[in-house]
Backbone bond lengths (Angstrom), bond angles and torsions (degrees), N, CA, C in turn:
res aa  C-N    CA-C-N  psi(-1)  N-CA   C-N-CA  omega(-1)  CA-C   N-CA-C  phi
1 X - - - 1.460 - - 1.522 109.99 -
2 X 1.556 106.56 155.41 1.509 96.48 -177.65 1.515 117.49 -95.23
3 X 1.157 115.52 150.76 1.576 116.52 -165.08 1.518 98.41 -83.24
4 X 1.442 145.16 -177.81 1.288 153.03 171.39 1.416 123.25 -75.52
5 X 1.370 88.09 -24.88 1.848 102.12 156.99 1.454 136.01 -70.14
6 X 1.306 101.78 -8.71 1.311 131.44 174.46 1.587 134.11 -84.14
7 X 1.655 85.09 -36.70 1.779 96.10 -165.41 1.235 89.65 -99.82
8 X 1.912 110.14 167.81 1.167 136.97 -168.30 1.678 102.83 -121.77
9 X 1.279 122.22 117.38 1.521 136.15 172.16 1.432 109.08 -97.29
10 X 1.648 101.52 138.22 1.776 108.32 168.17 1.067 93.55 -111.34
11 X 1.676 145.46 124.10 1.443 157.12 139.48 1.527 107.82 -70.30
12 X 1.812 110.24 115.70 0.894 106.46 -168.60 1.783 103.13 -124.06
13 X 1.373 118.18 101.32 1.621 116.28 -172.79 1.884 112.28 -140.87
14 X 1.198 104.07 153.76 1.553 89.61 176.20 1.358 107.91 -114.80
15 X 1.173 114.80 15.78 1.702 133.50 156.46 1.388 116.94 -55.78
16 X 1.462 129.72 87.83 1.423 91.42 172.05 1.486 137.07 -75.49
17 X 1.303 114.29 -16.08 1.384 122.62 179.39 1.579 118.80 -72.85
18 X 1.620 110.03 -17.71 1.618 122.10 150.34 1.437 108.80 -61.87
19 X 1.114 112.27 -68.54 1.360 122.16 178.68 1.617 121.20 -17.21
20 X 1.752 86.02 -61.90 2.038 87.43 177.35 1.793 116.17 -74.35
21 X 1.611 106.91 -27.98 1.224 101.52 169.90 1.426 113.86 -49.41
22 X 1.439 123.44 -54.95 1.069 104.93 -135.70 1.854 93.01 -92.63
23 X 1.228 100.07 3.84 1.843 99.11 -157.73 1.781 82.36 -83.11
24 X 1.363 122.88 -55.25 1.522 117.60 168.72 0.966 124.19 -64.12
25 X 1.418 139.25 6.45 1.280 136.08 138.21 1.718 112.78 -83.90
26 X 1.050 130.08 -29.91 1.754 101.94 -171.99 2.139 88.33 -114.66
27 X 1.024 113.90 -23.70 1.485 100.01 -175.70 1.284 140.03 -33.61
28 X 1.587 102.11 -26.20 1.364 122.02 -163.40 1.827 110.07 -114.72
29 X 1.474 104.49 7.89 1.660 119.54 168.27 1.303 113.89 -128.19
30 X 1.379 125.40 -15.15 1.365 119.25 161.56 1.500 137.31 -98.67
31 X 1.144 101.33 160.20 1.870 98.98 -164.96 1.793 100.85 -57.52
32 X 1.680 106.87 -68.83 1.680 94.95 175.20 1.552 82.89 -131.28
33 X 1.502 96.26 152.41 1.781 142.10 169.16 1.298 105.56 -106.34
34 X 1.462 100.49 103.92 1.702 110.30 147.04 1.165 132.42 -129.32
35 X 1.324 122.32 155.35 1.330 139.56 -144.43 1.863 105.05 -132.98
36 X 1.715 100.96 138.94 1.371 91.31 -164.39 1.872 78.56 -160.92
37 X 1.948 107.63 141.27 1.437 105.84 -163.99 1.700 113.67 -113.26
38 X 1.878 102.19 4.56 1.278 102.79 177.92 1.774 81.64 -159.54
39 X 1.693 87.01 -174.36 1.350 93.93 178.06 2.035 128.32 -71.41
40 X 1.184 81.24 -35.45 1.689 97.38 -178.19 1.944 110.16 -59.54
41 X 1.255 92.63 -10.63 1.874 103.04 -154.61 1.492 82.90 -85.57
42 X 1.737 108.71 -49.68 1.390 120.06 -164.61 1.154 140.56 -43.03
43 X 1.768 89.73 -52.99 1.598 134.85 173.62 1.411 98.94 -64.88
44 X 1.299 139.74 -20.18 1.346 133.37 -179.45 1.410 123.53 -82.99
45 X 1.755 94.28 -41.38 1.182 106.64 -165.30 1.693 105.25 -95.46
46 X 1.101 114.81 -5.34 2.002 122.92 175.68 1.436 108.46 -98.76
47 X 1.473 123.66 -8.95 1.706 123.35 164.45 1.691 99.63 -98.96
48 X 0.951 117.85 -12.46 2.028 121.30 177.50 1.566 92.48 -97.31
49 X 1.154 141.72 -29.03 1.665 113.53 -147.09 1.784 78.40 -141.48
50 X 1.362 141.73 -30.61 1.479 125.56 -166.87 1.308 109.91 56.60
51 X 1.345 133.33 53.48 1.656 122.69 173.18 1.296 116.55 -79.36
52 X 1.467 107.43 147.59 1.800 124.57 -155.67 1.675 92.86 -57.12
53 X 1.500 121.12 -61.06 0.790 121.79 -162.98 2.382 117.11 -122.97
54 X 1.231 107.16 147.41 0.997 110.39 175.99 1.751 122.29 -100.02
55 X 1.043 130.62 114.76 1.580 127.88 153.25 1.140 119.14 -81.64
56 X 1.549 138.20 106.20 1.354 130.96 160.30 0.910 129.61 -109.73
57 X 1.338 153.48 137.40 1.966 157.35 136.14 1.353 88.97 -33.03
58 X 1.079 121.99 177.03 2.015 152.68 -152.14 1.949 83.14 -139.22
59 X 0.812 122.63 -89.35 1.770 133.69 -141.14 1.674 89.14 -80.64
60 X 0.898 116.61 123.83 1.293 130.23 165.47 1.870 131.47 174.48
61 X 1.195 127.04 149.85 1.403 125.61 -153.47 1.285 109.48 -67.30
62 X 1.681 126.82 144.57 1.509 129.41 164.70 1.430 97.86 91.35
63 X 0.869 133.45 -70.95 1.318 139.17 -153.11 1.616 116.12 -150.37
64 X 1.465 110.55 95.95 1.890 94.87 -179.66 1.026 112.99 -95.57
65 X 1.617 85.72 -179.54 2.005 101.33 -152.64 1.389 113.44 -58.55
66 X 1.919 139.79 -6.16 1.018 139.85 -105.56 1.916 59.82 -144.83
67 X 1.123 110.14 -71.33 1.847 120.11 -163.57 1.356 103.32 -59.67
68 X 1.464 117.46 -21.01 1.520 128.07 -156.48 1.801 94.78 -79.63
69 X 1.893 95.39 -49.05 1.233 122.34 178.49 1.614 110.51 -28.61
70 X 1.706 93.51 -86.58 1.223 132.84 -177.76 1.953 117.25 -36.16
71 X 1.566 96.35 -47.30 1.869 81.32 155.45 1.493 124.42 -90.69
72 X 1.462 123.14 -27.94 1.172 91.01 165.61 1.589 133.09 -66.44
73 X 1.323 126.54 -22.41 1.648 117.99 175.18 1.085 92.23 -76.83
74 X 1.311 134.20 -9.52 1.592 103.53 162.25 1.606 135.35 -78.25
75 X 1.446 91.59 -10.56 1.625 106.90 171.70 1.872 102.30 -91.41
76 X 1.259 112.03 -49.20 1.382 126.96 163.35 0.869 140.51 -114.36
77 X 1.498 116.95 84.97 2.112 115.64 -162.96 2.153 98.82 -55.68
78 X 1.132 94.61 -26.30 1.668 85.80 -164.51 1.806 107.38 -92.00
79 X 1.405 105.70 -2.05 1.651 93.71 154.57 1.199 119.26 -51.73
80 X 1.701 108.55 122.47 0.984 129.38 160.20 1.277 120.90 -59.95
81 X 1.556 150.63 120.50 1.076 163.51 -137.91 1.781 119.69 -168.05
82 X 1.563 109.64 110.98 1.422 96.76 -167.93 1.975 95.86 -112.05
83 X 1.504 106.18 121.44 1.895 96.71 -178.09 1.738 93.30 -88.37
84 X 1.477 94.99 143.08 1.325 112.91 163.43 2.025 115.10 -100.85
85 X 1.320 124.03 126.53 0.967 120.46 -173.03 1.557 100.19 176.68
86 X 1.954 87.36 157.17 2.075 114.46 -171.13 1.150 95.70 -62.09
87 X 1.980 126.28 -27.57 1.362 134.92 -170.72 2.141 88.14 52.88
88 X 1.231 112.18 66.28 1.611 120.73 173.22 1.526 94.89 -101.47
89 X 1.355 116.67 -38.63 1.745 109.51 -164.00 1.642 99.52 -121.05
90 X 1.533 97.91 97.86 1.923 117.66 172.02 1.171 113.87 -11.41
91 X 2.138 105.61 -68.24 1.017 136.47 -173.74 1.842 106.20 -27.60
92 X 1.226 98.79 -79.08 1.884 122.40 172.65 1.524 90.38 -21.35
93 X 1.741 108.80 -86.06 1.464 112.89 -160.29 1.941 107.65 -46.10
94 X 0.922 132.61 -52.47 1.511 135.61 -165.84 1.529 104.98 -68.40
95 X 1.617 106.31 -22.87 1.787 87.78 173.13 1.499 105.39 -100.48
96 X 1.256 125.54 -14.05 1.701 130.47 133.14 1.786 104.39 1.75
97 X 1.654 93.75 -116.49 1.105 102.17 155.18 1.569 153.70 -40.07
98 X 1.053 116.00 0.61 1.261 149.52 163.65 1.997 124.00 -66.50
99 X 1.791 93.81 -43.60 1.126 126.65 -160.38 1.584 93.25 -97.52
100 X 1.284 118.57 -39.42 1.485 104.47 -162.45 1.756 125.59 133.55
101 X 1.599 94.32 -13.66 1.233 109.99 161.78 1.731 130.60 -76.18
102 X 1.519 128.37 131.26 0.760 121.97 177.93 1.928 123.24 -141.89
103 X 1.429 92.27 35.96 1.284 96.24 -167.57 1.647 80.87 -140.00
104 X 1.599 104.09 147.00 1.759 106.11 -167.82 1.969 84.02 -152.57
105 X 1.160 105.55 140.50 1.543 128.41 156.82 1.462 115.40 -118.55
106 X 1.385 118.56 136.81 1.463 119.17 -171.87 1.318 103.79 -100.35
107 X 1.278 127.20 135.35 1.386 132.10 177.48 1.565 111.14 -79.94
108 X 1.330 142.43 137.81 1.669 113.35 -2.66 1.378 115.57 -60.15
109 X 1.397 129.61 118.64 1.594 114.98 174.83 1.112 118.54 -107.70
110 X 2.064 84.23 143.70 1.382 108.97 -162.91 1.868 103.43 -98.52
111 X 1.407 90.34 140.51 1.433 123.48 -169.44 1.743 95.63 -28.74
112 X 1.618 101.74 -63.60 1.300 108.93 -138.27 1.997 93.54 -62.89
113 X 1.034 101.71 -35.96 1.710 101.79 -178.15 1.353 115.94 -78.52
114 X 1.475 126.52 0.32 1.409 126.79 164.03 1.425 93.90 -79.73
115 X 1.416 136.07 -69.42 1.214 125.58 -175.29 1.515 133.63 -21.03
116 X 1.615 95.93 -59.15 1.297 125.99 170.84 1.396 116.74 -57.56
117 X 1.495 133.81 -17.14 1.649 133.87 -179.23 1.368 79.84 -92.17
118 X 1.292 128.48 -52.44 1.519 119.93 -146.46 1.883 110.30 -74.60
119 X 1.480 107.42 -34.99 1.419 108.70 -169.02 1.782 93.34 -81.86
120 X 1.419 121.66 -16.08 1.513 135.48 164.08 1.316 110.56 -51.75
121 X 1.590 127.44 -59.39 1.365 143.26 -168.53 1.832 91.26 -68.61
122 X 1.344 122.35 -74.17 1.320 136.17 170.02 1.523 101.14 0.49
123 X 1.510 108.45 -74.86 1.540 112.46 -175.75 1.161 129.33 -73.13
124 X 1.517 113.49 -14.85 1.607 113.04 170.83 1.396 108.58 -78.43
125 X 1.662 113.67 -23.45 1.671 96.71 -166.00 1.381 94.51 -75.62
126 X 1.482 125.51 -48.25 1.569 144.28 -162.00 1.575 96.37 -37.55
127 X 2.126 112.97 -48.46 1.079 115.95 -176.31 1.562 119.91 -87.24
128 X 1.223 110.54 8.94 1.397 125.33 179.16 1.764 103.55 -92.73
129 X 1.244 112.28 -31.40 1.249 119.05 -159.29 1.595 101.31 -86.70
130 X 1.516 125.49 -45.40 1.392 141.86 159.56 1.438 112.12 -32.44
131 X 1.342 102.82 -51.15 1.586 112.77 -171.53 1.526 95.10 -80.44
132 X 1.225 139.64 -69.76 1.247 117.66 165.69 1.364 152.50 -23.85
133 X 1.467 101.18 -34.60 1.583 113.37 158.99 1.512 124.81 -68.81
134 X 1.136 111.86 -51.62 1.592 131.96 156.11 1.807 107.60 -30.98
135 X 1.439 103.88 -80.38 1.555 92.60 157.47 1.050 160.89 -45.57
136 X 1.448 94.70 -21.98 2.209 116.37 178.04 1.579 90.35 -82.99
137 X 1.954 127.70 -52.53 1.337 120.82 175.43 1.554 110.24 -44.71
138 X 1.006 115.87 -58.32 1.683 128.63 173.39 1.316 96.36 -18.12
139 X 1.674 105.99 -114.64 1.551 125.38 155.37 1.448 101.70 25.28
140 X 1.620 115.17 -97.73 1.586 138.38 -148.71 1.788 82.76 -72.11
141 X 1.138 144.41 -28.40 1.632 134.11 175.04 1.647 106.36 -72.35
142 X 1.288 147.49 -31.44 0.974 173.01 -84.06 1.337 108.10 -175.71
143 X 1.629 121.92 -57.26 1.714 122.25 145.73 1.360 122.57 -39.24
144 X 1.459 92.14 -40.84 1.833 92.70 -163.63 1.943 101.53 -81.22
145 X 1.464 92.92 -44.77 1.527 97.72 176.30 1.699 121.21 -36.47
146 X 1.700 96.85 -48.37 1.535 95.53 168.48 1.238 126.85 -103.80
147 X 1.089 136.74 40.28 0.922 130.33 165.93 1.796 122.72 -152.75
148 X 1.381 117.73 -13.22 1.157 137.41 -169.39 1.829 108.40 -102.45
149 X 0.931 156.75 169.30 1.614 151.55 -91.48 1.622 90.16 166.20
150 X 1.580 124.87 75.75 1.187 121.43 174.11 1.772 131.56 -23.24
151 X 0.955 78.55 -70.62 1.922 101.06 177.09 1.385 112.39 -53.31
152 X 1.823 122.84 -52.68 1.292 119.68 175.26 1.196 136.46 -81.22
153 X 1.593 110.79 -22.50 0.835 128.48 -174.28 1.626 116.97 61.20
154 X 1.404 110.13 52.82 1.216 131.92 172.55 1.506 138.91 -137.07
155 X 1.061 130.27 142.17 1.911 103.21 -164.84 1.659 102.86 -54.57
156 X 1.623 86.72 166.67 1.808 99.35 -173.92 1.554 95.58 -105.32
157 X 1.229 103.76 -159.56 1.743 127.98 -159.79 1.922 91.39 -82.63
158 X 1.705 121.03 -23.50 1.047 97.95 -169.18 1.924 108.04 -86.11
159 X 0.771 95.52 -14.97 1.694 122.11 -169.19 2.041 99.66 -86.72
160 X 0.977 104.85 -48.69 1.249 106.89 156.52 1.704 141.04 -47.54
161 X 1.050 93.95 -29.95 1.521 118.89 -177.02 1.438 99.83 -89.05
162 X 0.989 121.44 -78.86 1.533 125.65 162.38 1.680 116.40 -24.76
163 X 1.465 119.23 -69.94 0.970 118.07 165.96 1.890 132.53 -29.93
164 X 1.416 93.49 -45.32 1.841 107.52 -167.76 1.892 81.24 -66.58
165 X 1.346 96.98 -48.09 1.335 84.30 -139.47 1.906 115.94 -63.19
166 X 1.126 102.15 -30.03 1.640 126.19 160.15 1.731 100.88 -45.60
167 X 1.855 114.79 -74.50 1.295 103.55 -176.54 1.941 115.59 -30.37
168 X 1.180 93.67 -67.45 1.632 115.77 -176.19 1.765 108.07 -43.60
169 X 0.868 114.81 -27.60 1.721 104.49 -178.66 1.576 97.55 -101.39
170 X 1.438 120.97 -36.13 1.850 106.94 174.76 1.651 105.98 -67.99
171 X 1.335 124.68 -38.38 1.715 125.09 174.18 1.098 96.69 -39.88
172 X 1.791 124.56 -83.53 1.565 119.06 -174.47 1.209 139.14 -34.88
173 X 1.671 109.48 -43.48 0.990 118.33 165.96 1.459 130.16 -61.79
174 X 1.250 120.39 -42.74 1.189 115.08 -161.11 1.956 104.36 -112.23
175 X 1.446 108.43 18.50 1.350 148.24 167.33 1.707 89.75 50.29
176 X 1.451 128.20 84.45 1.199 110.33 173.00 1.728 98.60 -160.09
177 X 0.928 114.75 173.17 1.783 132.46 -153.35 1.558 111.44 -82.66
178 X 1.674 115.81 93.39 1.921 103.26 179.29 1.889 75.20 -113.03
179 X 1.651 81.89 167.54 1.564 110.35 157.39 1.764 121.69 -143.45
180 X 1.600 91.81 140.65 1.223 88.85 169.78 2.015 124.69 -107.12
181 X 1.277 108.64 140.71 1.015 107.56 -171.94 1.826 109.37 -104.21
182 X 1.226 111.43 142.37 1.256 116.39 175.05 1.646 106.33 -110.71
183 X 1.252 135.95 132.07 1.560 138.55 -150.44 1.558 91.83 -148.38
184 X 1.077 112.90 131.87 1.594 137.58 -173.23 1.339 146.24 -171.40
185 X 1.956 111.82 99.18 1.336 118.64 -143.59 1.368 113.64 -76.46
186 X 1.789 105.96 126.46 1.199 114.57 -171.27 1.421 112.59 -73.56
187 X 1.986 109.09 139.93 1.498 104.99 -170.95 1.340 147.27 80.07
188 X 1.668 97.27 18.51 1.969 117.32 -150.44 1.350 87.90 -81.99
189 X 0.899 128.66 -59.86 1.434 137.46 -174.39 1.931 112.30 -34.18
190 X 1.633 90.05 -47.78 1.673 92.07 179.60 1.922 114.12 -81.44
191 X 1.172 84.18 -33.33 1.716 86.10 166.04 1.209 123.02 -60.07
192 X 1.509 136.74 -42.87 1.080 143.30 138.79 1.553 128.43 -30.50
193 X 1.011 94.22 -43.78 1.715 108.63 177.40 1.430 124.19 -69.84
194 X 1.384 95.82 -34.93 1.591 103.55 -179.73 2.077 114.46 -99.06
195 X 1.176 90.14 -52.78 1.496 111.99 170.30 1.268 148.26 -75.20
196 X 1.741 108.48 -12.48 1.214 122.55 175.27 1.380 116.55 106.47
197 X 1.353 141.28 113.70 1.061 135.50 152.78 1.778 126.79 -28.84
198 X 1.256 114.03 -3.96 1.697 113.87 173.46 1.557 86.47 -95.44
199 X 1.188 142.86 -36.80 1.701 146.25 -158.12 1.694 94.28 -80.66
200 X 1.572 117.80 -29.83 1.283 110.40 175.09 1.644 110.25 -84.82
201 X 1.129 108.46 -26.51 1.506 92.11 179.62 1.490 105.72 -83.04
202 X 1.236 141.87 -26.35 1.196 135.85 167.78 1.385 117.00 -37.55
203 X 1.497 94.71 -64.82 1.569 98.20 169.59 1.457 144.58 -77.21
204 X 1.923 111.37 1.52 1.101 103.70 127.68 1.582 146.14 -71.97
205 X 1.210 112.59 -2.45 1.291 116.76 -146.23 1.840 83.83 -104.99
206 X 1.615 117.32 -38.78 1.497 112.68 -177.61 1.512 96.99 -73.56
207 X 1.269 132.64 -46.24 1.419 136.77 -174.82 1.756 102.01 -41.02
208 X 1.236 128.40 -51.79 1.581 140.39 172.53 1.361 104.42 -64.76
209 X 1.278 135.32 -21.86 1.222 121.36 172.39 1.688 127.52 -98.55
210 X 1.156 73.61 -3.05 1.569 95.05 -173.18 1.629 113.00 -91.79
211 X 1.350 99.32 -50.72 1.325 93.16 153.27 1.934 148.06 -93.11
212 X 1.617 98.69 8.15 1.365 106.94 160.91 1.628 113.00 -79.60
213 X 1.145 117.10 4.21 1.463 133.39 -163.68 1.912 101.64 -107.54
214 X 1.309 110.07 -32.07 1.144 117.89 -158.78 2.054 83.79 -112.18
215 X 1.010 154.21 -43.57 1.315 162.07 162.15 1.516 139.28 -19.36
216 X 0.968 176.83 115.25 1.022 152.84 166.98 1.406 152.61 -77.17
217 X 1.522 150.85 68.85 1.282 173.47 130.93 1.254 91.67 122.95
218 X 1.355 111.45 -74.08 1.729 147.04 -162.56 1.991 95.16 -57.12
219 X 1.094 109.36 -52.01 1.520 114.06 179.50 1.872 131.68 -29.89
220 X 0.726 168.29 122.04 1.217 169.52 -8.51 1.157 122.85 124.64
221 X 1.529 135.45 53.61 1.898 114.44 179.99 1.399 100.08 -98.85
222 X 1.553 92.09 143.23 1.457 115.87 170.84 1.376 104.38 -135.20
223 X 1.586 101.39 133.77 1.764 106.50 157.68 1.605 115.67 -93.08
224 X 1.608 105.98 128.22 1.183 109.61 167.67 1.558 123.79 -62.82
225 X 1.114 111.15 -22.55 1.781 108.48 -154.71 1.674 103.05 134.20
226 X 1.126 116.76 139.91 1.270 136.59 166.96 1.981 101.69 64.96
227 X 1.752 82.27 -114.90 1.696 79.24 176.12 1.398 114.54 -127.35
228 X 0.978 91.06 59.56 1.867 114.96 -168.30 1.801 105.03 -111.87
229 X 1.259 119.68 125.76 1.066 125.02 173.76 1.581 116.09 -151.20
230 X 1.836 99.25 140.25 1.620 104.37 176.42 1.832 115.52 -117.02
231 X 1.427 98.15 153.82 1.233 90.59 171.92 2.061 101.67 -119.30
232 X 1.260 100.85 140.71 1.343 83.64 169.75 1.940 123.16 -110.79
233 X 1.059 148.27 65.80 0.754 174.09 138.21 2.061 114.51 24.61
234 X 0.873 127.71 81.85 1.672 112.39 -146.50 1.848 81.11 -106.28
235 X 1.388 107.94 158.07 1.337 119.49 172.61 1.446 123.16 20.81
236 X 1.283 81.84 85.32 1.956 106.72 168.83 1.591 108.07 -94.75
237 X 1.454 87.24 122.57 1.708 77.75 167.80 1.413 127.85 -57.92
238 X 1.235 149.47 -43.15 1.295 164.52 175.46 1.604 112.56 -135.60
239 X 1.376 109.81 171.40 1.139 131.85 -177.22 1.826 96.37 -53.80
240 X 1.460 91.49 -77.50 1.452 102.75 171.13 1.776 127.21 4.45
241 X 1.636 95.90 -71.29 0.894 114.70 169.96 1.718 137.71 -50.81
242 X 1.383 99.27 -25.78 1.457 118.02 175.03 1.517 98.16 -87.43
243 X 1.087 131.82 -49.13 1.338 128.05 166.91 1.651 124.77 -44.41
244 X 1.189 110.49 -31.80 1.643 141.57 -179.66 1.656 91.38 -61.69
245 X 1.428 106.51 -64.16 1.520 112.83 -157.30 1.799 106.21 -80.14
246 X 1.213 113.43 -18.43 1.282 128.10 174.29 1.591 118.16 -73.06
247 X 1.279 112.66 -55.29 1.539 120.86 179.29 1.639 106.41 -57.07
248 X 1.532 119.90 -41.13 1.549 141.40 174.47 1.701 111.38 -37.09
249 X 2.112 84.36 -63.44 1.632 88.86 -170.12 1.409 111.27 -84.85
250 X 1.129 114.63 14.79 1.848 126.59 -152.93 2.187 77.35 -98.71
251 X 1.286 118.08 -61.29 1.082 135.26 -161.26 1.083 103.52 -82.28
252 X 1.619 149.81 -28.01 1.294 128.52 164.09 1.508 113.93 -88.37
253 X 1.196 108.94 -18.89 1.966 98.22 168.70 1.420 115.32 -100.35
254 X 1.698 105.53 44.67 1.984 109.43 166.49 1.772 84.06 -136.19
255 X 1.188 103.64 129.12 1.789 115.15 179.38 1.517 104.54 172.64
256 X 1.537 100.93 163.15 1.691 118.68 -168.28 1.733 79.33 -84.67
257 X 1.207 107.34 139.78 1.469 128.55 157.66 1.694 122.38 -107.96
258 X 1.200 131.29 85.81 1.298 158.88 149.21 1.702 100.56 -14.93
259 X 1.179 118.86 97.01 1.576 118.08 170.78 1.430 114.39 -124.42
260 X 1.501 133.71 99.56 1.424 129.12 166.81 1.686 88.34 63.30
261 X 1.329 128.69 -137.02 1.556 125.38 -166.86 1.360 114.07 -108.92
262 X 1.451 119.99 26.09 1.151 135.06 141.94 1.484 149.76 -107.20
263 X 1.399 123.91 147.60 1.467 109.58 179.34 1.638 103.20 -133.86
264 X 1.468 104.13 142.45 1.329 119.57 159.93 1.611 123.68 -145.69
265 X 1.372 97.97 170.27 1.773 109.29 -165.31 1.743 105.27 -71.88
266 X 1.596 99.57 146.64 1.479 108.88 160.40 1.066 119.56 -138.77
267 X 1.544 115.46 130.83 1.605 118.50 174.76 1.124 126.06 -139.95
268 X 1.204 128.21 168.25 1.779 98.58 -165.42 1.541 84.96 -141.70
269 X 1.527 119.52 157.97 1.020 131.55 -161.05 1.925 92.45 -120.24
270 X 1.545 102.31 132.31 1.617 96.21 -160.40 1.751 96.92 -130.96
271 X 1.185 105.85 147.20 1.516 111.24 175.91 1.311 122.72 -147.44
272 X 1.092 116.69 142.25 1.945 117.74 -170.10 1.577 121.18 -130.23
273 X 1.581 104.96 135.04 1.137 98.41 161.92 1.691 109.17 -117.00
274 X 1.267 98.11 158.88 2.070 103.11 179.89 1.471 91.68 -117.90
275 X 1.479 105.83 128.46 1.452 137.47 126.51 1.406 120.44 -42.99
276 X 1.346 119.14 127.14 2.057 117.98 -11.95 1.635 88.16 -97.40
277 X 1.189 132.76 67.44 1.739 129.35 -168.68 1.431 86.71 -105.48
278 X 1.329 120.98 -46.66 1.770 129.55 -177.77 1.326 109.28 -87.78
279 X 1.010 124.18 -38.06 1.651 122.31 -133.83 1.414 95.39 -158.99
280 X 1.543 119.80 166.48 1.353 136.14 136.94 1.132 114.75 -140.59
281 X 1.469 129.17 6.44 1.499 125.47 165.49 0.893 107.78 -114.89
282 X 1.522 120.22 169.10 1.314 120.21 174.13 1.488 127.96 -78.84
283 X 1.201 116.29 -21.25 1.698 107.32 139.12 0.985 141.74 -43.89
284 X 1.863 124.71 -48.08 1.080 128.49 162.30 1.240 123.47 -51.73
285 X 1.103 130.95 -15.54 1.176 137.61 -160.34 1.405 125.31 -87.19
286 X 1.776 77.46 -53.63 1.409 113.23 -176.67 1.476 113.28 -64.37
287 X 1.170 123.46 -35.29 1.296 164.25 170.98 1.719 113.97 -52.46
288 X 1.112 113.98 -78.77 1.435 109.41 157.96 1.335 128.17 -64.01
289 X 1.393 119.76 -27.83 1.409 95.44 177.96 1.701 108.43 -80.70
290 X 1.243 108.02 -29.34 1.672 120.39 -170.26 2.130 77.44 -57.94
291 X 1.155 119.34 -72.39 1.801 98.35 -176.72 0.886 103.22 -30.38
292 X 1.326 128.31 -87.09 1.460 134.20 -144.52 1.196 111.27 -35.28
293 X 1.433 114.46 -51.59 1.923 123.27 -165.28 1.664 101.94 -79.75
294 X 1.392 123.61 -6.43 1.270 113.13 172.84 1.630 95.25 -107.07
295 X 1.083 148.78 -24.10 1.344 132.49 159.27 1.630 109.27 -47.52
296 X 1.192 147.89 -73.53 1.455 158.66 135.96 1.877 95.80 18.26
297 X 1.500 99.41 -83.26 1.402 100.37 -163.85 1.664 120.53 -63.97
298 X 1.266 101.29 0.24 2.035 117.68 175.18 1.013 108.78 -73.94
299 X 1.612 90.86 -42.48 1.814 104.34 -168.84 1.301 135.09 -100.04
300 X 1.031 109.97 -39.97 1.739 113.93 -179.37 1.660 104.16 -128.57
301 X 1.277 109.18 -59.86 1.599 124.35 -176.05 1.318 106.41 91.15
302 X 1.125 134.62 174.39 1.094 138.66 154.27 1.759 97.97 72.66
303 X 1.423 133.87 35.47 1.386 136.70 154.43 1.329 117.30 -147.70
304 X 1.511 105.33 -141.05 1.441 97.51 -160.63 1.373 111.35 -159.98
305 X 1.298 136.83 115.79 1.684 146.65 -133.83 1.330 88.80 -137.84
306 X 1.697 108.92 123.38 1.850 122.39 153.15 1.649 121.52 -89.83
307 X 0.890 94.80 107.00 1.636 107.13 -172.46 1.671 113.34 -53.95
């Protein structure tokens, strides 16, 4: 939690003789003290400086503390905001609370209960901030849940979809050369069959490493399901180049796979289509390269065919 030495106060009064009270009372325990003599001053100085916490008076020139209030929780409902006031006119207090405020000092105010709202506020944000983290972990567990590929630890088919479809509208736009690759391990079924379904996930799991190794930063793998895998490939300089990245991943997903006191072969049968040379939707796309990589696996297996 943060100590009082830490946090930043806006004092907002058109008193000046409040003003110095209160600036020699908290100046010398808080991280920064600022000072502001109407509302308009306030609003300037809490979008320039963001201070943790607000003190305001209600009655004051240009802009009062109540209107001053009222746009900032509208930029930040969870600004903390403490009104100072006689609370003489109901009206005032109920649109107070109305607004989002829930912390009140009664004028004349006494020291010891300003302290006490503020080291109060202190612990709600500290516990505001806890709960927020908790939630951002949430969130990013919940990202990964939908969209990420347990076992491989690679995006899935839903993340994929999304993905193509983004590549495919920056290609058009910015008129230049992606490809998508469709990647698919030849024989999974018999590897499984003979070796165990833990010997197949092994060897998906080296097959993904093998080719994030062979890939480039910017690049894209997603597993569809089973033993289905895409790469999406965005701005290739030339054909060439897709061929470059093909022969790469063609050659790190064919190797002896080492399981407990056995070994057997893996190769994956690979097929491509280029944006927008094949396709411009994601059907089309999907479509030719899904041919291509099943022409490959009829025929040879273990390479890699441009549709």
């Amino acid at each position: 939690m943060k100590k009082l030495n830490e946090i930043s106060i806006l004092f907002v009064e058109d008193d000046i003789n409040t003003q110095e009270i209160i600036k020699m009372l908290l100046e010398d325990y808080v991280g920064k003290f600022y000072q502001a003599f109407d509302g308009e001053e306030a609003l300037e100085i809490y979008y320039d400086k963001k201070p943790e916490i607000i003190i305001t008076d209600i009655r004051m020139p240009k802009l009062n503390g109540l209107e001053m209030a009222e746009q900032i929780k509208e930029f930040d409902p969870n600004q903390p905001i403490i009104v100072m006031s006689a609370f003489d006119d109901k009206k005032l207090l109920l649109k107070a609370i109305n607004i989002g405020i829930d912390q009140f000092i009664k004028k004349p105010m006494d020291s010891n209960i300003l302290f006490e709202k503020i080291e109060y506020l202190v612990e709600k944000m500290a516990e505001k901030r806890k709960i927020d983290k908790i939630l951002q972990k949430k969130d990013a567990n919940l990202y990964k849940m939908a969209y990420y590929d347990h076992l491989t630890n690679v995006c899935n088919r839903a993340y994929f979809e999304l993905a193509l479809e983004d590549m495919i509208q920056r290609t058009r736009a910015k008129n230049y050369l992606s490809a998508l690759f469709f990647i698919d391990l030849d024989n999974f079924k018999t590897i499984n069959d003979t070796y165990g379904h833990k010997a197949g996930d092994c060897a998906l799991k080296k097959v993904v490493s093998n080719i994030k190794k062979t890939m480039r930063d910017r690049d894209i793998l997603c597993r569809l399901g089973g033993d289905e895998f895409t790469l999406i490939a965005e701005n290739m300089k030339d054909i060439k180049k897709v061929e470059i990245l093909a022969q790469r991943i063609a050659k790190a997903t064919h190797f002896t796979m080492k399981y407990k006191e056995v070994s057997f072969e893996v190769s994956c049968s690979i097929g491509i289509a280029v944006c927008p040379d094949h396709g411009v939707t994601k059907e089309e796309l999907m479509e030719s390269a899904d041919k291509a990589m099943y022409s490959v696996k009829k025929s040879t297996k273990a390479g890699f065919k441009i549709q």
